[in-house]
C-alpha positions in Angstrom: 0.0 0.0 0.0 1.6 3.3 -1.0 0.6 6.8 1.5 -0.5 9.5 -0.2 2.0 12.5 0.5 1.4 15.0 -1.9 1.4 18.6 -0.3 -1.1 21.1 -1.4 0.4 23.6 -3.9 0.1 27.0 -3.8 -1.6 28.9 -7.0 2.2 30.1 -8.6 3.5 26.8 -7.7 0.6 25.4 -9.9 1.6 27.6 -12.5 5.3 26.0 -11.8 4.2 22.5 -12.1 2.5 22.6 -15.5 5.0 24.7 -17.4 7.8 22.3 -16.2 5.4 19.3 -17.8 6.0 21.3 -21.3 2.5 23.2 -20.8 2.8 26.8 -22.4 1.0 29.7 -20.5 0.0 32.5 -22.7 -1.1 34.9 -19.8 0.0 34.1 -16.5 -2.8 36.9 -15.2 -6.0 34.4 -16.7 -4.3 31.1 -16.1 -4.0 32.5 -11.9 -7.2 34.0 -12.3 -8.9 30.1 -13.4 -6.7 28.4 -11.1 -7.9 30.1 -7.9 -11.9 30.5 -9.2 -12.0 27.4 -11.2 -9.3 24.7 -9.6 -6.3 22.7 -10.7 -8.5 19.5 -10.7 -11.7 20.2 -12.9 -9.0 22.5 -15.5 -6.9 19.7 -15.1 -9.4 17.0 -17.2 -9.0 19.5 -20.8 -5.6 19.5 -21.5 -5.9 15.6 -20.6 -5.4 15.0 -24.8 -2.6 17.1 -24.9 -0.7 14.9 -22.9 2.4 12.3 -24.1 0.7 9.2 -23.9 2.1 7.5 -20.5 3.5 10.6 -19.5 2.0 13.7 -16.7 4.3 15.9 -19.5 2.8 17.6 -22.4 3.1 17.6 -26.1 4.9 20.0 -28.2 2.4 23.7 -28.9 0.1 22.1 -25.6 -1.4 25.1 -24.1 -3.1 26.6 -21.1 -5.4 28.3 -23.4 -6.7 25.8 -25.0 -7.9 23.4 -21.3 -10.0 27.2 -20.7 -11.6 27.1 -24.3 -12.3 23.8 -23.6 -13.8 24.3 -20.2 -15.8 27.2 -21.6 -17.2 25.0 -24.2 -18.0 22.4 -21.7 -19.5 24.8 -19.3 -21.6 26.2 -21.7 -22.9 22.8 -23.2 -24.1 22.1 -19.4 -26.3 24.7 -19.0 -27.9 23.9 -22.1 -28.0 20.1 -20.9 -29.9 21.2 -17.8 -32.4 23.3 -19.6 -33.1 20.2 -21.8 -33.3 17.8 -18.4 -35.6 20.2 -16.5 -38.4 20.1 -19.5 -38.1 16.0 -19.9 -38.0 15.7 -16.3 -41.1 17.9 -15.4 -43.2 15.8 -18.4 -42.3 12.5 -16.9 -43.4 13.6 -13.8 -46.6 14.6 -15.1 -48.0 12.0 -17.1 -46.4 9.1 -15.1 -48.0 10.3 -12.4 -51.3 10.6 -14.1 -51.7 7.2 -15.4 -50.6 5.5 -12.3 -52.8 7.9 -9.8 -56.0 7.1 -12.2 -55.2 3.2 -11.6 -54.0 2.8 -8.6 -55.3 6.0 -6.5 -53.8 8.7 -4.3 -51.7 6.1 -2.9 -51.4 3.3 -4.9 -47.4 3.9 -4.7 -47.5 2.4 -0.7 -48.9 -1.1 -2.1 -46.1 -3.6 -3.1 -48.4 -5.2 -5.9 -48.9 -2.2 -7.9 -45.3 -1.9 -8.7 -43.0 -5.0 -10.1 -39.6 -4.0 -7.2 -38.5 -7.3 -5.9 -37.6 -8.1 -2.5 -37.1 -5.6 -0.4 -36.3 -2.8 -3.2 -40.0 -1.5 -2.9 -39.3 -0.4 1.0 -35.8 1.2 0.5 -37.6 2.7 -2.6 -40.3 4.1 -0.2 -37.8 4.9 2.7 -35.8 6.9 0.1 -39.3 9.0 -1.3 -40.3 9.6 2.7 -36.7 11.0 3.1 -37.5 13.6 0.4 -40.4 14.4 1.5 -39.3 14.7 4.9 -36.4 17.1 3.8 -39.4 19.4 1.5 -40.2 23.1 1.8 -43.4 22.8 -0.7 -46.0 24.5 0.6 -48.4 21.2 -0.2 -46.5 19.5 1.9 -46.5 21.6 4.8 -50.3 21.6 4.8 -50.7 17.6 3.9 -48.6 17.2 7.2 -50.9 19.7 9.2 -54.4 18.8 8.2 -54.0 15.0 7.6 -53.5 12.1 9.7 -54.2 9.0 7.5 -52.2 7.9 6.1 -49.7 9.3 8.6 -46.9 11.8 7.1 -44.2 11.4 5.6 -47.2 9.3 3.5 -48.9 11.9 1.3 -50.6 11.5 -2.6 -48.6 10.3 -5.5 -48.8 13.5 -7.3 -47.2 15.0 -4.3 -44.3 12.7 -3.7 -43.7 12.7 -7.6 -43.3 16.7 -7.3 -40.4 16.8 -4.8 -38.5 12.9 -5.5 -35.1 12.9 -7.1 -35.0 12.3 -11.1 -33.2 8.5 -10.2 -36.3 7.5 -7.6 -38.8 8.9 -10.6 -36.7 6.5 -12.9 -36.9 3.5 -10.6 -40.4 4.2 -10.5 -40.8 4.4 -13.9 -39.3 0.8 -14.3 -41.0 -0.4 -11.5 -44.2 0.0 -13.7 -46.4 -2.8 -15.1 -45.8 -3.4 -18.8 -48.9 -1.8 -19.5 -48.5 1.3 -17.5 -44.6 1.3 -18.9 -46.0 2.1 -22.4 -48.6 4.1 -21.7 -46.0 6.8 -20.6 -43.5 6.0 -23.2 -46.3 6.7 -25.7 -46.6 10.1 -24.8 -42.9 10.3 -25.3 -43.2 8.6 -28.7 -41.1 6.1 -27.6 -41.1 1.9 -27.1 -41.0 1.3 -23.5 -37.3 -0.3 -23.2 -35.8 2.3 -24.7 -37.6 5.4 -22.7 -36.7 3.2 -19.3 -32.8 3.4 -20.7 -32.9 7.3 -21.3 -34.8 8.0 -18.1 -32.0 6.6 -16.6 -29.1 7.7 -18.6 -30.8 11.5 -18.2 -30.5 10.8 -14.8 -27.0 10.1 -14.9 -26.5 13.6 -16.9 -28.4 15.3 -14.7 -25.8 14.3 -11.7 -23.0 15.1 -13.5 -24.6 18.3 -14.9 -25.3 19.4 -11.3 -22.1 18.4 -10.3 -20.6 20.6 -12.7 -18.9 17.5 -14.0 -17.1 17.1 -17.3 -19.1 16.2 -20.6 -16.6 16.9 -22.9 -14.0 13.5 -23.1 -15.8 11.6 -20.5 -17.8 8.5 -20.5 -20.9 8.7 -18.9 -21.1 5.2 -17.2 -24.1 4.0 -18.6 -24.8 3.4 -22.7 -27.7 4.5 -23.7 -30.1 2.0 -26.2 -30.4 2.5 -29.5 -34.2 2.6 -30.5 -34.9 0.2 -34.0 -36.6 3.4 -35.6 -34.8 4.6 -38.9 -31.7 6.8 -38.4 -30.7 5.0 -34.9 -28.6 2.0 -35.8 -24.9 2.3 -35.3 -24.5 2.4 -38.8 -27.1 5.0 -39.9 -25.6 7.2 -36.2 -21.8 5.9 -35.9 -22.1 8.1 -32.4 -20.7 6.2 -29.2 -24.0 5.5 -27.1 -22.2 7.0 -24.0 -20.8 9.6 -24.7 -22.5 13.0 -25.0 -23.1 14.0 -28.2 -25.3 10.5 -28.1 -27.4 12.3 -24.7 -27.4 15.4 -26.5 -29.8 13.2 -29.2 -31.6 11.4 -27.2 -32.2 15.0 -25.6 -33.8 16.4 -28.9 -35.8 13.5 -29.3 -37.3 13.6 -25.8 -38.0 17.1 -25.7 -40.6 16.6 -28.4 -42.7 15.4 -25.5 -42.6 18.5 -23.4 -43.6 22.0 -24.2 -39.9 23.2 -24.3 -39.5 25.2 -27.6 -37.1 22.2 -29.6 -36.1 23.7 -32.6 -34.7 26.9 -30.5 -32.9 24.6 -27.7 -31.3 22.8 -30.9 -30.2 25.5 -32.9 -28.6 26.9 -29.5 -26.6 23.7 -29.3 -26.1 24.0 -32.6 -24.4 27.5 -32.6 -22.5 26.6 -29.2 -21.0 23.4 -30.7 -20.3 24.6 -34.2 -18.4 27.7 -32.4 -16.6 25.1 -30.2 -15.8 21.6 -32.5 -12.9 23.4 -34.3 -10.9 20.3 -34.9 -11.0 16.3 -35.2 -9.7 15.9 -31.5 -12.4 18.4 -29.9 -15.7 16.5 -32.1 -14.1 13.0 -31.4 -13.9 14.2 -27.2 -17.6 15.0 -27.7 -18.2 11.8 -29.2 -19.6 13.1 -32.4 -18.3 12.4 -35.9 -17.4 14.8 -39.1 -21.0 15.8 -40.3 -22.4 15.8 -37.1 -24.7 19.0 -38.2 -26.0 17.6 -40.9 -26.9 14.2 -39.2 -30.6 13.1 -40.2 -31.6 13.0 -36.5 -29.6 16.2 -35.5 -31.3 18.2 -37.9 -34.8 17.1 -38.3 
């Protein structure tokens, strides 16, 4: 087992470090100035492509510059990954919740047989919505919990646990649906079942990244998303690596044509953003996108 004995470096130091690793500094003033408001760490995850492969050193014309274009591209594509999250998340809510409140009732959630969790998944799923509820400053929540007494809070109505649980609980709910009831509300998203289950849960995962104000750009999400058997979608009609984010950002597109956020505008935002941004092979690849990626059949219809 080897100690951990690295010291923590002070901002010039920093500075130090990197140009000794063959990392040129254009302006010393902007590189400080993201060091101290931005940190070593997160910048440190742009210039990752610039390294000598094995080596912490850099390659030849490697540049401070170009980790903060990157960041800036990255930080930009978040926001508009968020904007896109918060419509598909505030739909699912909605009609998941009305289908499953119409057949099972105000709390049709607290009975094991409505939902398909196995063993003791539907409790810890339960303990985990009570936990958010518990933790809620909605003002329906305050007045369930003052005016009602069966069933006892942190119990209260589907449609109000469905307001204030986490996008992963919704997602778990979502799968934990009969068949039936699973493509109900993946009919209102235009979508097979399967496949609306996968992106619930892979827009989950970008939403916790996203919040986290983790890297999108060069990462792998951790989860793939599936590839619906529609036209345009096979890995041969959309060569685009299921998890990675130019893949999110179009499964994105496709799922906000189920809300009421304006599409064509959010696109043609990401569209302007990226196009600005994807200035050579190496940036588009780190997205996970391919040459052509604007004039992609499902990108642009």
């Amino acid at each position: 087992m080897t100690q951990y004995r690295k010291p923590p470096l002070s901002i010039q130091a920093q500075l130090d470090l990197l140009q000794r690793r063959g990392l040129a500094i254009g302006d010393a003033d902007n590189a400080n100035r993201y060091l101290q408001r931005v940190g070593y760490c997160r910048l440190m995850g742009y210039p990752y492509t610039q390294r000598i492969p094995g080596s912490d050193n850099f390659r030849d014309q490697a540049t401070f510059e170009e980790a903060v274009s990157l960041y800036e591209l990255d930080r930009g594509l978040r926001d508009l990954v968020m904007e896109a999250v918060g419509h598909i998340e505030v739909v699912t809510r909605t009609v998941l919740t009305y289908h499953f409140a119409h057949l099972h009732g105000a709390f049709g959630h607290l009975e094991p047989r409505n939902l398909h969790f196995t063993g003791q998944e539907h409790a810890v799923w339960l303990d985990g919505i009570e936990s958010e509820v518990m933790r809620s400053k909605e003002a329906f929540i305050r007045h369930y919990r003052e005016k009602y007494t069966s069933p006892a809070f942190p119990k209260v109505p589907i449609w109000m646990a469905t307001e204030v649980m986490s996008l992963g609980s919704l997602s778990r709910f979502y799968k934990a649906l009969h068949t039936r009831e699973q493509k109900a509300v993946a009919a209102a998203m235009q979508l097979a079942a399967p496949v609306f289950a996968n992106w619930l849960h892979v827009t989950s995962v970008a939403r916790n990244i996203v919040a986290h104000h983790g890297r999108l750009w060069n990462k792998e999400l951790g989860v793939s998303a599936v590839r619906p058997r529609s036209a345009g979608w096979s890995e041969h009609e959309a060569p685009f690596p299921p998890n990675r984010s130019f893949f999110l950002l179009l499964l994105l597109r496709k799922l906000l044509g189920g809300t009421t956020a304006d599409t064509s505008g959010w696109r043609e935002r990401v569209d302007a953003h990226l196009f600005a941004g994807l200035t050579n092979e190496a940036r588009t690849k780190g997205l996970g996108a391919v040459e052509g990626w604007r004039e992609h059949r499902l990108w642009r219809e």
